[in-house]
C-alpha positions as CSV (number, residue, x, y, z in Angstrom):
1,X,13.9,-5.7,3.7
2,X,10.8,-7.7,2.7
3,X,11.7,-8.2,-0.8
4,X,15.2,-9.0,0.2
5,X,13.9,-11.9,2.8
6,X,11.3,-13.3,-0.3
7,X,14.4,-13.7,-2.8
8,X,16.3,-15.1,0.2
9,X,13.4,-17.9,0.4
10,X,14.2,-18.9,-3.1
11,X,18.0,-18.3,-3.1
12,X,18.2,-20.7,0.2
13,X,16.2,-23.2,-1.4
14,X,18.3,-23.4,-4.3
15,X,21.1,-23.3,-2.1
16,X,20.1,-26.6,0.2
17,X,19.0,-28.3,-3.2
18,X,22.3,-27.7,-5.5
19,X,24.4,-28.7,-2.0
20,X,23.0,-31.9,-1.7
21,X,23.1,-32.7,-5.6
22,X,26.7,-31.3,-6.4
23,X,27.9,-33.4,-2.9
24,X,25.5,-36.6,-3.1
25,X,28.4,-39.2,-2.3
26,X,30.4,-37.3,0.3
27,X,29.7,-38.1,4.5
28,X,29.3,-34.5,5.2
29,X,26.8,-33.7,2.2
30,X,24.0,-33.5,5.4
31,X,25.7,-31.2,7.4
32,X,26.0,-29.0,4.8
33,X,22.8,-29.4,3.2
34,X,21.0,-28.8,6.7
35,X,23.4,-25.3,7.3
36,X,21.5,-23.0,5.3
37,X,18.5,-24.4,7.1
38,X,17.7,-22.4,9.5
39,X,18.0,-19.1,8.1
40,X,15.5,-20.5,5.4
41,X,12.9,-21.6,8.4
42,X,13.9,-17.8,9.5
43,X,13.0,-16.4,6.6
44,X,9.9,-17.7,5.9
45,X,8.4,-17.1,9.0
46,X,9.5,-13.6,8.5
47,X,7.6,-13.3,5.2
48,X,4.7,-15.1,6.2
49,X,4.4,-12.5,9.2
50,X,5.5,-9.5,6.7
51,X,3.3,-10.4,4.6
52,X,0.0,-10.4,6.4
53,X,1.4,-7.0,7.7
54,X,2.3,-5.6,4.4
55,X,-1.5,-6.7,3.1
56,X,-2.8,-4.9,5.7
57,X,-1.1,-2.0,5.6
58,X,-1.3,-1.7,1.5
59,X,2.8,-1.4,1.9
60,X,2.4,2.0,3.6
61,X,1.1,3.8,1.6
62,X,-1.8,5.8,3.1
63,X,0.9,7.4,4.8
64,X,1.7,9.0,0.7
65,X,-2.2,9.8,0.7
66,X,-5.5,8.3,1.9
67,X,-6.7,7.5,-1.1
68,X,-3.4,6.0,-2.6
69,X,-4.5,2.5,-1.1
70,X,-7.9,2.7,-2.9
71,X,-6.0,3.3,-5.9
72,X,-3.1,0.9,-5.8
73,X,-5.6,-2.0,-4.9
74,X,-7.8,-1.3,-8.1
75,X,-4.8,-1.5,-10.9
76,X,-3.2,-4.6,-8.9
77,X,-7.0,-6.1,-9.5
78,X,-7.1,-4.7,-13.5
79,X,-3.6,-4.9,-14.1
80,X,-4.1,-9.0,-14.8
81,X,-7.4,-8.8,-16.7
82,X,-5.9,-6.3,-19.0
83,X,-2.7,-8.7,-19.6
84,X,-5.2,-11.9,-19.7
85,X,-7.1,-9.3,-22.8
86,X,-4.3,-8.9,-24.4
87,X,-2.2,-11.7,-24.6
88,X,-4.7,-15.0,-24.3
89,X,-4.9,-17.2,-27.3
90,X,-7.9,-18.0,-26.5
91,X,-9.4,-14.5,-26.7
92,X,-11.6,-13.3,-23.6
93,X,-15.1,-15.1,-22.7
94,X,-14.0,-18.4,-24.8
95,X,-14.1,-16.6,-28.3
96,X,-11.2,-18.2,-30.4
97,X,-11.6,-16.8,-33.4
98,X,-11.9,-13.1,-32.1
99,X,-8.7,-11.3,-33.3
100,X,-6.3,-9.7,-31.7
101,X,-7.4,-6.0,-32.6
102,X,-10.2,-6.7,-31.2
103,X,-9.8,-7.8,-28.0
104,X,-9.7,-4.4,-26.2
105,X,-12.6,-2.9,-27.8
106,X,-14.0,-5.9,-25.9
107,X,-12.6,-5.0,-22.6
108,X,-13.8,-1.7,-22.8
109,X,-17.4,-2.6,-23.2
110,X,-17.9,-2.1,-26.7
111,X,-19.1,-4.5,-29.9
112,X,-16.6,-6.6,-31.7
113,X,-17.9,-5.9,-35.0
């Protein structure tokens, strides 16, 4: 349900912004433009409100195992720093011209060389 009311968010949005572009010119383009309104106040609410619940809770699942959490919160934290190692031009820690071999030996803690 929670990931059905986020999409919603974005589908309504899109929904009150193509109405009011596809019928600029035409008397009733507000009424129509304001319909999917409220459901789109609805739903954010509700995900604003989900969501503080579904942080707290780590989505449920301590209910799978106590120390799921623990574990789900540490590869949601290294999941983006491994991406960032991998794929950044740049290279990690401003090094340009480090290649891209390289770059995990770096994340693991050991010499470039």
């Amino acid at each position: 349900m929670y990931v059905v009311a986020f999409t919603a968010v974005l589908l309504l949005f899109v929904a009150i912004v193509f109405a009011g572009q596809s019928l600029e010119n035409q008397w009733f383009t507000p009424l129509i433009a304001l319909a999917p309104t409220a459901p789109e106040v609805w739903t954010v609410f509700f995900v604003f409100i989900g969501s503080a619940t579904m942080v707290r809770t780590v989505f449920g699942t301590s209910e799978v195992h106590s120390a799921l959490p623990a574990l789900l919160t540490g590869v949601l934290v290294w999941e983006p720093a491994a991406i960032n190692l991998v794929m950044d031009a740049a290279g990690p820690a401003g090094h340009p011209d480090l290649r891209p071999d390289r770059r995990p030996r770096l994340g693991l803690g050991r010499g470039v060389g």
